[in-house]
C-alpha positions as CSV (number, residue, x, y, z in Angstrom):
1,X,218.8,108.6,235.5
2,X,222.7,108.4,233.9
3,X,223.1,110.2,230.4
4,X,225.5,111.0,228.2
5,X,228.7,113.1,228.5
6,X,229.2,115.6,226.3
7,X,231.8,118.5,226.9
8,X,231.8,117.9,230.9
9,X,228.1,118.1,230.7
10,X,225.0,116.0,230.8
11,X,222.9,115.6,228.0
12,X,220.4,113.1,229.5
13,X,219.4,111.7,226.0
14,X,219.3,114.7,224.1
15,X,219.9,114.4,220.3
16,X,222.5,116.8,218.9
17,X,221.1,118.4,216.4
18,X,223.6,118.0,213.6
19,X,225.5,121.0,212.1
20,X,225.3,122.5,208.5
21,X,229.0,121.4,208.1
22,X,227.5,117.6,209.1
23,X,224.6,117.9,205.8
24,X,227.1,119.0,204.1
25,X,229.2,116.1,204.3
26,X,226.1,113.0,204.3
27,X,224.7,115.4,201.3
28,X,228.3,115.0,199.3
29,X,227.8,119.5,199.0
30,X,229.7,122.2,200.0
31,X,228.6,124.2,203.5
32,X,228.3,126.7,201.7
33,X,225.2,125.3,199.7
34,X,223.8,124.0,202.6
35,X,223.6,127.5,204.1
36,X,222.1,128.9,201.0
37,X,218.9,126.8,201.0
38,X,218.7,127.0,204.6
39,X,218.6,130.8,204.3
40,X,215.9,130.6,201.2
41,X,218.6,132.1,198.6
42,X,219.7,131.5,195.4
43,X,222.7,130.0,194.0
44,X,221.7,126.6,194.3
45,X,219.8,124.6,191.9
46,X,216.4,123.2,192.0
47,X,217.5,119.1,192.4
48,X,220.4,120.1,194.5
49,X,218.4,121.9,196.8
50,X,215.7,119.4,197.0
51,X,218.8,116.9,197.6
52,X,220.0,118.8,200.7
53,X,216.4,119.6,202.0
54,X,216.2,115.2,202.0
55,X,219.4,114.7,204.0
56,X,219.1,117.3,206.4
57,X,215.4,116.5,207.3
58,X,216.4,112.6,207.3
59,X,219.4,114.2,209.8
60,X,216.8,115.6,211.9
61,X,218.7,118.6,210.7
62,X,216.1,122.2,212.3
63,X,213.4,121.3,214.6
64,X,212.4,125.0,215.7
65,X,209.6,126.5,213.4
66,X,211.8,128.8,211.5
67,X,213.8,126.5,210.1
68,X,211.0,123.9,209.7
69,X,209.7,126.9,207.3
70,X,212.6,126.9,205.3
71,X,212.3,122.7,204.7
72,X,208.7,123.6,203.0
73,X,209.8,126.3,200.7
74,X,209.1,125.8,197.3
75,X,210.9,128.4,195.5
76,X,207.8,128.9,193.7
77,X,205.3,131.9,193.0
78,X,202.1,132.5,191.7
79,X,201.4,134.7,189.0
80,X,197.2,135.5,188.2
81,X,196.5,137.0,185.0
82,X,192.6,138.1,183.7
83,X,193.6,136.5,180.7
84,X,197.0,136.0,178.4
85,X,195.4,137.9,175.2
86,X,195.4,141.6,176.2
87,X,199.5,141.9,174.9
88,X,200.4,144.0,178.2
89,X,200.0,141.0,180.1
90,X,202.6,138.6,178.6
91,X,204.7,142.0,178.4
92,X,204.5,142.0,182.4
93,X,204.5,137.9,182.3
94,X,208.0,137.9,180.9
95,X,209.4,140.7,182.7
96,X,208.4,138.8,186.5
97,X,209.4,135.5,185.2
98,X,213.0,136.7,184.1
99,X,213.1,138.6,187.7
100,X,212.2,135.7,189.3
101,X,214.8,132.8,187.5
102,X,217.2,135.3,188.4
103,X,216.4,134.9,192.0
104,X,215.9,130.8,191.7
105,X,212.0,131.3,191.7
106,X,209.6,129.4,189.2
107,X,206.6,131.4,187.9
108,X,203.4,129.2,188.0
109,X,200.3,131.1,185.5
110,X,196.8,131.3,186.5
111,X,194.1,133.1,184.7
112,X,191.2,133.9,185.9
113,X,189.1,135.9,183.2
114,X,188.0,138.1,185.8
115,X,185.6,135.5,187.4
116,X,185.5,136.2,191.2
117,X,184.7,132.3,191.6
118,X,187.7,131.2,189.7
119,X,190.0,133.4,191.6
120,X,189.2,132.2,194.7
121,X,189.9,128.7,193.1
122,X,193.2,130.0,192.0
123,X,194.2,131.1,195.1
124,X,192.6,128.1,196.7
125,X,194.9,126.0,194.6
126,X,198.2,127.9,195.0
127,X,197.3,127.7,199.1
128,X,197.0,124.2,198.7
129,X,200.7,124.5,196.9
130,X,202.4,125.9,199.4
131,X,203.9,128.7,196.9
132,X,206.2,131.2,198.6
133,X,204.4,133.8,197.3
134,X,201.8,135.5,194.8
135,X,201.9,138.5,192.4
136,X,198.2,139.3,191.4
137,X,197.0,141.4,188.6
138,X,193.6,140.3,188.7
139,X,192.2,141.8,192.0
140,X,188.5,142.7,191.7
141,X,188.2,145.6,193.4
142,X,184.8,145.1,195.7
143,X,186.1,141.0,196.2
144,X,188.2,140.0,199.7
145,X,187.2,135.9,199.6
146,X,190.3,134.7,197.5
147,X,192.9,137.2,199.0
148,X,192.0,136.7,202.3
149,X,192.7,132.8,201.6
150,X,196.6,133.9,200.6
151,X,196.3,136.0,203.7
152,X,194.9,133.6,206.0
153,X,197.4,131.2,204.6
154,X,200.4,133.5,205.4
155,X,201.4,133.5,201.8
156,X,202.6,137.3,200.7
157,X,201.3,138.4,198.0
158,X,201.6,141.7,195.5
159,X,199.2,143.5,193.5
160,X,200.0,144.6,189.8
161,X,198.2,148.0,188.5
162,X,194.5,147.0,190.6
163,X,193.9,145.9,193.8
164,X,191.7,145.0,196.2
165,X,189.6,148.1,198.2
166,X,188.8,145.5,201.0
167,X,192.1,143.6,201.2
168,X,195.4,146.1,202.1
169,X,198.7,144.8,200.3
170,X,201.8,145.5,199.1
171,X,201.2,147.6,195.5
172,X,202.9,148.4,192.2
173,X,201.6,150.4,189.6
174,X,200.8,153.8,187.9
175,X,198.6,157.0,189.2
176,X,195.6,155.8,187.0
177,X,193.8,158.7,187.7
178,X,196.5,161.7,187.2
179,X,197.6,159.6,184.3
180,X,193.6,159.8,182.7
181,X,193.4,163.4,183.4
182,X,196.2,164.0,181.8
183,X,194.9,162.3,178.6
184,X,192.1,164.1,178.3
185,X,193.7,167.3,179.1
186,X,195.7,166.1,175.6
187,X,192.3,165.6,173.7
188,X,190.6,169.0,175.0
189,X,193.6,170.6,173.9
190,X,192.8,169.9,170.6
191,X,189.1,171.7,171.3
192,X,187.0,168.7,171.0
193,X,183.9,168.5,173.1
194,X,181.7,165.2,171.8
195,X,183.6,163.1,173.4
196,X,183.1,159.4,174.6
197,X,185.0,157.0,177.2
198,X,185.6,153.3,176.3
199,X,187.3,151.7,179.4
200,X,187.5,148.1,180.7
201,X,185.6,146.9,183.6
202,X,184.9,148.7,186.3
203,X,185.8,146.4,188.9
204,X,189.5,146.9,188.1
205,X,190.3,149.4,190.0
206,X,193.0,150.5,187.3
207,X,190.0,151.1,184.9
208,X,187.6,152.6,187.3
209,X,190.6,155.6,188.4
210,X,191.0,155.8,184.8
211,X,187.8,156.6,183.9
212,X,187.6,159.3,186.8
213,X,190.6,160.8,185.5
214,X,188.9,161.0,182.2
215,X,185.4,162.1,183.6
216,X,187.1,164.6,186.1
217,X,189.6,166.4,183.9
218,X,187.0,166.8,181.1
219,X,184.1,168.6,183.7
220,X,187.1,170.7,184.9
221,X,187.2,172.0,181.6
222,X,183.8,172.5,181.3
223,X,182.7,169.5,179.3
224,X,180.5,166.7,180.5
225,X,180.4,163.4,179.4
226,X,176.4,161.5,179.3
227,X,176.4,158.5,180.9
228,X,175.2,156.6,177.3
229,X,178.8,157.7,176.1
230,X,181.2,156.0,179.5
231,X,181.5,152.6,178.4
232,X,182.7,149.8,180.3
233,X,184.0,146.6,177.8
234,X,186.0,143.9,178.0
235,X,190.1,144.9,178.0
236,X,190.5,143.2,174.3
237,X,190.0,144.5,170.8
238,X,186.7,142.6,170.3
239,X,185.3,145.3,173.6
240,X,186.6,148.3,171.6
241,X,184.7,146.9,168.9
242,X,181.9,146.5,170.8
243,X,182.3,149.9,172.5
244,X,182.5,151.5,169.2
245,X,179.5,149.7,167.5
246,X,177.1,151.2,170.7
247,X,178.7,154.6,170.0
248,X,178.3,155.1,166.4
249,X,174.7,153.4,165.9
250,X,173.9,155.7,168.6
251,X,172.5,158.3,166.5
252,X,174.8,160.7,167.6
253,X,178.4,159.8,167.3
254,X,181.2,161.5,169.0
255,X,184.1,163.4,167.6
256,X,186.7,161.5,170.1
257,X,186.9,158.4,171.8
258,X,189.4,158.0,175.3
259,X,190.3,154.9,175.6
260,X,191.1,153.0,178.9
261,X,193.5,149.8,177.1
262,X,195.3,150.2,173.8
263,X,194.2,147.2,172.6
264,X,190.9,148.9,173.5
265,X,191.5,151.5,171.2
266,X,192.8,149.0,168.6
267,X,189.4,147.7,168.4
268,X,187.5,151.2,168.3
269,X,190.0,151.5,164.9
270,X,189.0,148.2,163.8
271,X,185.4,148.8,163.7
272,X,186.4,152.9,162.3
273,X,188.0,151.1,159.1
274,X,185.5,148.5,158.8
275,X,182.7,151.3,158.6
276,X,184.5,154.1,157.1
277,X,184.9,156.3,159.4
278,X,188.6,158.1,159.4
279,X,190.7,158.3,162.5
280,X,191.8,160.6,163.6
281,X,190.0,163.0,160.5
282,X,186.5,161.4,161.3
283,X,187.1,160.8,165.0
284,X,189.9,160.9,167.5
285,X,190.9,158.0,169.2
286,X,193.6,157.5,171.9
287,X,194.7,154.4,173.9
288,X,196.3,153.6,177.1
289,X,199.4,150.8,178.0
290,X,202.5,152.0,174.9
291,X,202.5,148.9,173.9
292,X,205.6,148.7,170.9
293,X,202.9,148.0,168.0
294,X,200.6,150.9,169.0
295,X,203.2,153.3,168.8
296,X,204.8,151.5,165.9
297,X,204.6,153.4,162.9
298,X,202.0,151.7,161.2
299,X,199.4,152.7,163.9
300,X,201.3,155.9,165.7
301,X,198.7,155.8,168.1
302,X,198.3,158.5,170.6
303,X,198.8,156.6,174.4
304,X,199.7,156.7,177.9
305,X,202.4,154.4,178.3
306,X,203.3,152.5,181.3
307,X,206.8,151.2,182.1
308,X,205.8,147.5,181.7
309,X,209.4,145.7,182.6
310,X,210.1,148.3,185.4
311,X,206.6,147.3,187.3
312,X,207.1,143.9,186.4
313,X,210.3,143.9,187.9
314,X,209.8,146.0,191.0
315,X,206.7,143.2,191.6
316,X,208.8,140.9,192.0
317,X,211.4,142.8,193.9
318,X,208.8,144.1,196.5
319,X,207.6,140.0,196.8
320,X,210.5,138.7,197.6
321,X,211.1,140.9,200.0
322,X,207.7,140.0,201.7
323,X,209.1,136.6,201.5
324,X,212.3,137.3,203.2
325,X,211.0,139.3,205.3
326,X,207.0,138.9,206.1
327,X,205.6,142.4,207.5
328,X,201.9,144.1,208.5
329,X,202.2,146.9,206.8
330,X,202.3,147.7,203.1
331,X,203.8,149.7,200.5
332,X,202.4,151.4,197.3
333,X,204.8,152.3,194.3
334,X,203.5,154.4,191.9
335,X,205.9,154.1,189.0
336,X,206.1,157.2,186.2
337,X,203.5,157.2,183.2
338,X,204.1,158.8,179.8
339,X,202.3,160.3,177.5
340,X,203.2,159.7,173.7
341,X,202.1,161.3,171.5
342,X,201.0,159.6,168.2
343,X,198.5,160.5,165.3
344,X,195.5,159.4,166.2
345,X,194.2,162.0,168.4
346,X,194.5,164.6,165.9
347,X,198.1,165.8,166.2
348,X,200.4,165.4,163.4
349,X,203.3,163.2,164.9
């Protein structure tokens, strides 16, 4: 059989596979261009690069399987929320979505209020999507179904302040349970002893450290904490409201409440003012986020705060790494927690 000639040799049929320089020329763009959406970075916008990705496949431009995998690409992420009413999450929601125009990515929102059945549709869904990759603050932490379907997918994904026990993956966060013992090392200080936890669920794994941290530091100082006054609620004001309504028609209320959420907290004061009861004269309260309007000085509450745009933006920093470069191991990054000092726990700030 006679083939071609090319450069002395022959090529027996063989299609050359054409050059960057030759999609660059059919696409009417730079080489330049063409090598940034063929190496998955940004500079390059969203039509163009869909233009480029057109010619070079109608070219025949990449057939090995790396660079197949930069044709399906989507420059696209998921983000999965509980829920967009608890103010820390938009907080976190605009902090990743300005990291990620930045870097050419789109942000697509899920929420999942914390059903185990729609996350796995969730994930399910951005699978089916092809997203590059997935930040998740909405891990329950005994669940492995809808992670394992990113995972099993080969889609990277992050997890934001809880995580998964059963899944490993890349983490950014706090140390929720140094952070809670220090709170309550704050509130003993101030020589209370009736004292009552308010957290959100337990199968965060952010509230369940927290509520160790609580429990822990408070026995280590001698004071225990009945089961009837740990409360697990919803991470809203309407659960501090809740929280506070089972604590005070108790019989036997206590003189300070440690809350697991500010907005938590915001809600024990709701139902406080609504029924008399003074804070911090009648009981102590504190929160946990420093969000801008607890600290504000209409409220001057007493919180841990968390650096929201700093996590947020090392999120999406440790992502797209993953993307760039997919790994089997994992790192944690616990960021630094504050506490702030406000009024509500007793202290005149």
């Amino acid at each position: 059989m006679q083939g071609e000639v090319s450069a002395g040799r022959p090529t027996y049929g063989r299609r050359e596979t054409p050059s960057a320089v030759t999609v660059a020329r059919a696409a009417g763009v730079s080489a330049a261009a063409v090598s940034y959406v063929m190496n998955g970075k940004a500079g390059v916008s969203t039509e163009t690069r869909a233009h480029i990705l057109s010619v070079a496949k109608q070219l025949g431009y990449g057939q090995n399987l790396s660079q197949v995998a930069q044709f399906q690409r989507t420059r696209v992420i998921g983000l999965v929320f509980p829920n967009i009413i608890n103010p820390m999450l938009p907080r976190w929601g605009q902090g990743i979505i300005t990291a990620a125009a930045a870097a050419d990515y789109e942000v697509y929102l899920a929420t999942t209020q914390d059903d185990p059945e729609a996350l796995a549709k969730v994930t399910a869904s951005f699978a089916s999507h092809k997203v590059d990759g997935v930040i998740v603050a909405a891990a329950l932490r005994k669940d492995a179904t809808a992670l394992r379907t990113l995972r099993n997918s080969k889609i990277p994904f992050v997890y934001l302040s809880r995580r998964s026990k059963f899944v490993d993956g890349d983490f950014v966060g706090i140390d929720d349970l140094a952070a809670g013992a220090q709170m309550m090392e704050h509130v003993l200080s101030h020589g209370y002893t009736d004292i009552a936890t308010v957290v959100g669920p337990r199968f965060s794994t952010a509230s369940f450290a927290r509520e160790r941290g609580f429990v822990q530091a408070a026995a280590a100082a001698g004071v225990e904490i009945p089961e009837q006054r740990k409360i697990s609620t919803h991470l809203n004001n309407d659960g501090g409201r809740r929280g506070a309504e089972k604590l005070f028609t108790s019989g036997d209320p206590p003189r300070a409440i440690v809350c697991g959420s500010d907005e938590i907290a915001i809600g024990v004061m709701e139902y406080a003012v609504d029924h008399g009861i003074r804070v911090p004269e009648d009981v102590a309260v504190t929160g946990f986020d420093g969000l801008p309007h607890s600290m504000s000085g209409l409220i001057r509450m007493t919180t841990m705060v968390q650096p929201q745009l700093e996590m947020a933006t090392e999120a999406f920093a440790m992502l797209l790494k993953r993307m760039q470069t997919p790994s089997k191991t994992y790192q944690t990054l616990l960021c630094a927690h504050r506490l702030h000092v406000g009024r509500t726990c007793g202290c005149s700030a």
